[in-house]
N, C-alpha and C positions, 0 to 999 in steps of 0.2 A: 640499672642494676643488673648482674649477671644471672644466668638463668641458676648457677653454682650457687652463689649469697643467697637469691628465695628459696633455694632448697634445703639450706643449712637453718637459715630462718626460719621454716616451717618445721625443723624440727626441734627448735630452739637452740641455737648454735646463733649468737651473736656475731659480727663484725666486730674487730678493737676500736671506733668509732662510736659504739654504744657505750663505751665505758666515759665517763666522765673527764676531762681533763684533767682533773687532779691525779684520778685514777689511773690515765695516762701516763703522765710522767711521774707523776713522786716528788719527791724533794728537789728542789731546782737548787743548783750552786753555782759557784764561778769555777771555769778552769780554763786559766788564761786569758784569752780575750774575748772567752765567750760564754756565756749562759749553757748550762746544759739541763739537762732532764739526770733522773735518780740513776739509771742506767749510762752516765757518762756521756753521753751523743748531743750535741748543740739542739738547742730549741726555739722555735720561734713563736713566740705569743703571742693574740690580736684580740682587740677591743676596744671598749668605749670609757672616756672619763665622764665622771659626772662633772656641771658647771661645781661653781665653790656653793659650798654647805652653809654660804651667810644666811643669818634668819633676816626675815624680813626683804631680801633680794629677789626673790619668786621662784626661783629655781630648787630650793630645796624640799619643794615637792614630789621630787623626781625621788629622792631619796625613799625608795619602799621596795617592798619585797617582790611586788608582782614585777617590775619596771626589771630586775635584775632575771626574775625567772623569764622572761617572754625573749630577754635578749640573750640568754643562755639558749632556749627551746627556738626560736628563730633567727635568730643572725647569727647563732653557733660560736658565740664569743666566749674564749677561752681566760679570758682575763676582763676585770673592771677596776676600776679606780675611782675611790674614793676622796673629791678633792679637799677636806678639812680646812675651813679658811680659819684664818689665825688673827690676823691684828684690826680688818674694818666693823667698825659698830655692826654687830649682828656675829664676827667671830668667838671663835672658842674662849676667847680673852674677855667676852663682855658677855655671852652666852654660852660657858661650858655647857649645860648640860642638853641645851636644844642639841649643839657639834657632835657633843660624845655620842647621843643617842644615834642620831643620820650615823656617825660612824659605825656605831655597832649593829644596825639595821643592814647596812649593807655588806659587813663582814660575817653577820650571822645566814644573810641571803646566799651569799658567795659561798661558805661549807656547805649549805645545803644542798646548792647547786654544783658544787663542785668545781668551781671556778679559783680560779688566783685571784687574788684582790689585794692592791697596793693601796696602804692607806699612807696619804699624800698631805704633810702638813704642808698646806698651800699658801705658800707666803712668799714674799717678797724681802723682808728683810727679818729673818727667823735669827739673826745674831744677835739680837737687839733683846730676844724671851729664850733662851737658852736651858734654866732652869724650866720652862715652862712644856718644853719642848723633852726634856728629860721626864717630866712626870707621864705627859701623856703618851709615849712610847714604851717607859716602862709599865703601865697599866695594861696597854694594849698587847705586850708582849706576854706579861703575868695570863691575862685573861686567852688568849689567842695563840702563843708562841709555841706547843705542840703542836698545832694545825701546819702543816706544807702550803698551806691555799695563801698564808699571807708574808705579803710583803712590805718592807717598808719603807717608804721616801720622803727622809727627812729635811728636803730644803728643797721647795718647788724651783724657784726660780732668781736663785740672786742677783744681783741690778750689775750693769757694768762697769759700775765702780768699787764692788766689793770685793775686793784683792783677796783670791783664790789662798792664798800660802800663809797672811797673815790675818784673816777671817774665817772665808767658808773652814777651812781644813780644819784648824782649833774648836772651831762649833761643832763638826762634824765630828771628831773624836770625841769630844765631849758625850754627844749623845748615841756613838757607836759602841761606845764602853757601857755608856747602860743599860743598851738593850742588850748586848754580848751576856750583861751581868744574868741576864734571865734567861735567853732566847740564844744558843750557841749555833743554831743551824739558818736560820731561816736571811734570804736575800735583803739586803741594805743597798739602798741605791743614793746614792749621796751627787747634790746637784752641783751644777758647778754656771762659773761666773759668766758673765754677760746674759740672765736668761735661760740658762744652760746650753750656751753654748761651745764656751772656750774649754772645751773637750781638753785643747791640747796643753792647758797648764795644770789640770788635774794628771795629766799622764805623764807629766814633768816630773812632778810632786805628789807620788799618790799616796794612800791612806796606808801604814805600814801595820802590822801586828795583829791582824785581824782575818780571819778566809769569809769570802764571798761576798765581796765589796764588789759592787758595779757603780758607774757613774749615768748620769742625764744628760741624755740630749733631746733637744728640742726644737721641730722648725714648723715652720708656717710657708706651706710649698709657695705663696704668691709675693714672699718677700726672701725666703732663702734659697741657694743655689748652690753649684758645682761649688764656690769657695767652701762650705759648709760642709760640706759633703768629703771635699778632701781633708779640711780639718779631724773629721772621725775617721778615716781611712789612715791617718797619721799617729792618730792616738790609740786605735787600735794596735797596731804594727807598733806601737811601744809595751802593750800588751796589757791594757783595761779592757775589762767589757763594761761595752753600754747597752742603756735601755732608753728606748725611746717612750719614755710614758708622758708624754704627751707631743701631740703632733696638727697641725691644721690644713685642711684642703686653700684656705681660701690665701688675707693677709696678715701678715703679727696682729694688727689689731683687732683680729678676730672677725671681718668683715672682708666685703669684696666676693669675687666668683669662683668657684672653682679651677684653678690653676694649670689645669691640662696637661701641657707637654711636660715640666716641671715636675706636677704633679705623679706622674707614669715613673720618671727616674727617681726622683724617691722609692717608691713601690719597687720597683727594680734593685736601689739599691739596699733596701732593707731584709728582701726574699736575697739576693745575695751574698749579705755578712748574714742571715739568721738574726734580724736583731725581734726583738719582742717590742708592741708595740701597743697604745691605746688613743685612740683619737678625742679631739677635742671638739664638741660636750655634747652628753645629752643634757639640749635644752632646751625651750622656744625662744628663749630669746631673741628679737627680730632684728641678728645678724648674721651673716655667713657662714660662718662656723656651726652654728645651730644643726643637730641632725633633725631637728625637730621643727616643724611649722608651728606658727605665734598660737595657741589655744590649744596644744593640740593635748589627749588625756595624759594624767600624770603617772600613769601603769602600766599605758599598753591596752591591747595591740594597735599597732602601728602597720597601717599599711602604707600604700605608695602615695594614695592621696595628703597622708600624716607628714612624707619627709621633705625635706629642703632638698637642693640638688645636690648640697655635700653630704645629704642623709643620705640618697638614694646612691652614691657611690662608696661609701665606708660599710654600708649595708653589704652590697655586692664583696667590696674586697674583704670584707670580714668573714664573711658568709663561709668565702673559695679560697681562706687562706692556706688552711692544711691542706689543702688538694692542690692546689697550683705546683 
């Protein structure tokens, strides 16, 4: 720190660094194919998803309020995601109100903290509860949709056989129009097929009649590559913007090591489109992906002995993203 910053400091003159990320940017929107901050200028977000909100899966202990502030006040994360699981025994389908609750736990954590938080119906085949998916969006928008901090992403991950043009997109309107009906400002992030990967038939055919629509992308650095990579570099250049909310060091299946050389060009290429991003999970779960070692507390703090080696590296890049 400069000898200039402790001297301003000591007279109470903050750094814009003190201010909160929300307080940061402002209101996030789309212009063109990229995310920008309230002041117009491209943004890049970083942070952590939680594992899915199933009851009874053990992870949903992660869902509280200290687990959100310890990773706002230490890993300087600027965004969280909320994964809302939807259709397996223990989802919002069979346990709305345990879901609702985790979700609004950690969107009421995230204003406080001043974080972005993307609430994420975490599904696999979201076409199938459409109504179900309208309700809980427009509640959360009624409830929520003043606030700038939230986001929201309506179709985790559609499977690869879910034809982007005569599914996702129809679903997608459907529940773009009702959050519109309450919530005119706030980011829509709508997934797209294979996984969220096939970027490039959403930007074929993208979502018309609506401002600040971005779409998902999604990769798992030890099973995705340069193919992947140019597919979003092709869809941008047709002019969507994406969001990477969700991503993995290790392999798709959520397991394996840390992905290295791979790994870095990713990071690379995400600080060079600006895309915004949240890694996948906090949670013990005793696989790769995990930031978190098997037992480790459900709140925090978390030190180095607490992370997995994909903790201890999303820790770092999270940490130094606004500064890099």
């Amino acid at each position: 720190m400069s000898l200039i910053l402790i001297s301003l400091q000591m007279i109470g003159v903050s750094n814009a660094y003190s201010e909160t990320p929300v307080e940061r940017y402002g209101q996030l929107a789309v212009k063109g194919h990229q995310i920008v901050e309230e002041s117009g200028s491209p943004v890049s977000l970083a942070g952590v998803s939680w594992f899915w909100s199933t009851t009874g899966w053990g992870q949903e202990r992660f869902y509280n309020n200290d687990a959100v502030k310890f990773l706002a006040k230490d890993w300087n994360v600027s965004l969280i995601r909320a994964a809302i699981s939807v259709e397996p025994s223990g989802g919002i389908l069979t346990d709305p109100q345990g879901n609702i609750d985790r979700a609004t736990t950690l969107i009421d954590a995230a204003i406080d903290e001043g974080l972005y938080v993307i609430v994420d119906w975490h599904s696999h085949s979201a076409e199938d509860h459409p109504d179900a998916a309208v309700v809980f969006f427009t509640e959360i928008a009624k409830m929520y949709g003043e606030h700038p901090n939230i986001i929201y992403e309506i179709y985790n991950e559609p499977l690869n056989d879910t034809d982007w043009l005569t599914v996702i997109k129809p679903y997608a309107e459907k529940v773009v129009s009702a959050i519109r009906e309450v919530d005119p400002d706030n980011l829509i992030i709508v997934g797209t097929q294979t996984w969220s990967q096939d970027v490039n038939k959403a930007a074929a055919k993208p979502i018309k009649g609506y401002e600040n629509i971005a779409y998902t992308l999604h990769f798992y650095a030890g099973s995705h590559g340069e193919e992947l990579r140019e597919k979003a570099r092709l869809a941008m250049q047709s002019g969507i913007a994406l969001f990477v909310t969700e991503w993995g060091t290790v392999d798709a299946n959520g397991d394996g090591d840390v992905a290295g050389e791979n790994l870095t060009a990713w990071r690379d290429f995400m600080k060079e489109h600006q895309l915004s991003h949240a890694n996948w999970s906090l949670s013990d779960k005793n696989e790769g992906a995990s930031l978190l070692k098997p037992g480790a507390s459900s709140t925090g703090p978390w030190g180095d002995e607490d992370l997995t080696e994909s903790g201890l590296y999303v820790r770092e890049m999270v940490r130094t993203w606004s500064a890099d």
